[in-house]
C-alpha positions in Angstrom: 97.3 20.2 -55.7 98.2 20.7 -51.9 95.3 20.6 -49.4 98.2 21.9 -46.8 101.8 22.1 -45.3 102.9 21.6 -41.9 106.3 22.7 -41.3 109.4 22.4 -38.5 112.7 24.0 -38.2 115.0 23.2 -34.6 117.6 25.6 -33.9 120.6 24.9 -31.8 122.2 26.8 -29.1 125.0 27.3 -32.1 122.9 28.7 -35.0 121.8 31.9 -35.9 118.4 32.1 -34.7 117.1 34.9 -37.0 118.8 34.0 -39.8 117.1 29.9 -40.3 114.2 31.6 -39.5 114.7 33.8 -42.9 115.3 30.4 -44.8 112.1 29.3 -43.8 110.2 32.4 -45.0 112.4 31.5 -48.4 110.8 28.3 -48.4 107.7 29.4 -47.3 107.1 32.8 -47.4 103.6 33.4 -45.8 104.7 31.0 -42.6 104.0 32.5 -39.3 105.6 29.8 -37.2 104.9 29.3 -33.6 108.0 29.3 -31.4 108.4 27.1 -28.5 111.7 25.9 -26.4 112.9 21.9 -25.6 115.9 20.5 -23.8 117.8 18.7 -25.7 119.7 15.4 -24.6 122.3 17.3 -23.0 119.9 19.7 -21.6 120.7 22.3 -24.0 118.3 24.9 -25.6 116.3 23.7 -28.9 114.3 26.3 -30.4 111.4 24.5 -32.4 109.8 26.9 -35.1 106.5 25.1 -36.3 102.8 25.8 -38.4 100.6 25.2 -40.6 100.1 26.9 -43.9 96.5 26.2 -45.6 95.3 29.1 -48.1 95.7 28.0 -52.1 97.9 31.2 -52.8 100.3 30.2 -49.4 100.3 26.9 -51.2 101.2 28.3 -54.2 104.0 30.5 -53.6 105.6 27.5 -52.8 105.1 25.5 -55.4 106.9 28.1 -57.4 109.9 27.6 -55.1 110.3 23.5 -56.8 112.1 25.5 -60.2 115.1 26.5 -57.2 116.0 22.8 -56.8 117.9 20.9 -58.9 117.0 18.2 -61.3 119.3 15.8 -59.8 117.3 16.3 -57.0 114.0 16.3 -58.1 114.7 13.0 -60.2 115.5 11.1 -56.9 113.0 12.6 -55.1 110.5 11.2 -58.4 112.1 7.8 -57.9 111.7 8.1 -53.9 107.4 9.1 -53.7 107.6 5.3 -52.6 109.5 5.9 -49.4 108.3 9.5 -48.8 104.5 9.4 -49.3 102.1 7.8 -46.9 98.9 5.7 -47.4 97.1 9.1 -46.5 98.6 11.1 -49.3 101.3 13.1 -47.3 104.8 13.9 -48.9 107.2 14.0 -46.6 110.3 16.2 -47.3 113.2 17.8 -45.8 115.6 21.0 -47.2 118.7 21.1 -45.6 118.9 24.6 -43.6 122.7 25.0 -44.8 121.4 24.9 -48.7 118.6 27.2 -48.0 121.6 29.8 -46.4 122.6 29.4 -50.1 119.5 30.7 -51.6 119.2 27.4 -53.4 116.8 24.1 -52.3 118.3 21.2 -51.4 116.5 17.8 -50.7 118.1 16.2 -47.7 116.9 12.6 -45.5 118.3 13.5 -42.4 120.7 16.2 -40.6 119.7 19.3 -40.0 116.8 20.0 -42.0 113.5 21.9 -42.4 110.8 18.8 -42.3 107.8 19.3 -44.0 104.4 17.8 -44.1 102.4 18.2 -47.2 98.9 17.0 -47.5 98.0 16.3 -51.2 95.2 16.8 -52.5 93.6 13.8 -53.9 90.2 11.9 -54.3 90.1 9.0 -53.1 93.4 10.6 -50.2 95.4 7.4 -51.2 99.2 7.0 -51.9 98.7 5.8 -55.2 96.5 8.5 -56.3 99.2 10.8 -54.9 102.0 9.4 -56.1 100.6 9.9 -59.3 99.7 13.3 -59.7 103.4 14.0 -58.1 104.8 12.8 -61.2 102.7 14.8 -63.5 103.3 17.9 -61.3 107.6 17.0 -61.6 107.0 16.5 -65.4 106.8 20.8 -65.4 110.0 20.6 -63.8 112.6 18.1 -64.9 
């Protein structure tokens, strides 16, 4: 179901660098992100933790993680494909870094978030066709 997921997690000068970085491996657990440093506005230190994860069992470990987050959430999120998938078949979703802390999954539009980028897998790669096997994929889980 996903070809692949591209990932991105920004640290402040205020957060606990190690510890965001263990949220990510809790919402993907075989990422090996790439670390680079930016400025901010203020010309203050952003870490930026980024990848790519591509292999079908990567994929699938964390598809496993979608029974952690609640159905509240994974109702809007059905109702939302509109907004959050693009003619290319990408979902689009962010978990708020303070809900992973909580060992729980929590879908967020903005803040501080982990953003994610993931490529579904569908012939013809069209937002209809992707939208649609998202629903039948969230019908395991709501």
């Amino acid at each position: 179901m996903i070809h692949n997921i591209r990932y991105r997690l920004f640290v402040y000068k205020d957060e606990d660098e190690e510890k965001l970085l263990q949220n990510l491996k809790n919402i993907l657990p075989t990422a090996k992100p790439k670390r680079e440093i930016a400025k901010g506005i203020f010309k203050d230190e952003i870490v930026i933790f980024s990848g790519k994860i591509e292999k079908k069992n990567e994929t699938e470990k964390f598809i496993k993680n979608f029974s952690s987050i609640n159905k509240e959430d994974l109702y809007k999120l059905s109702s939302d494909f509109e907004r959050k998938v693009d003619k290319n078949g990408n979902l689009f979703l962010r978990f708020s870094k303070y809900s992973v802390c909580e060992d729980t999954l929590e879908i967020c539009d903005s803040g501080d978030s982990i953003h994610l980028q993931i490529k579904i897998s569908t012939y013809p790669a069209k937002k209809k066709v992707a939208i649609n096997l998202l629903n039948e994929f969230l019908k395991d889980y709501l």
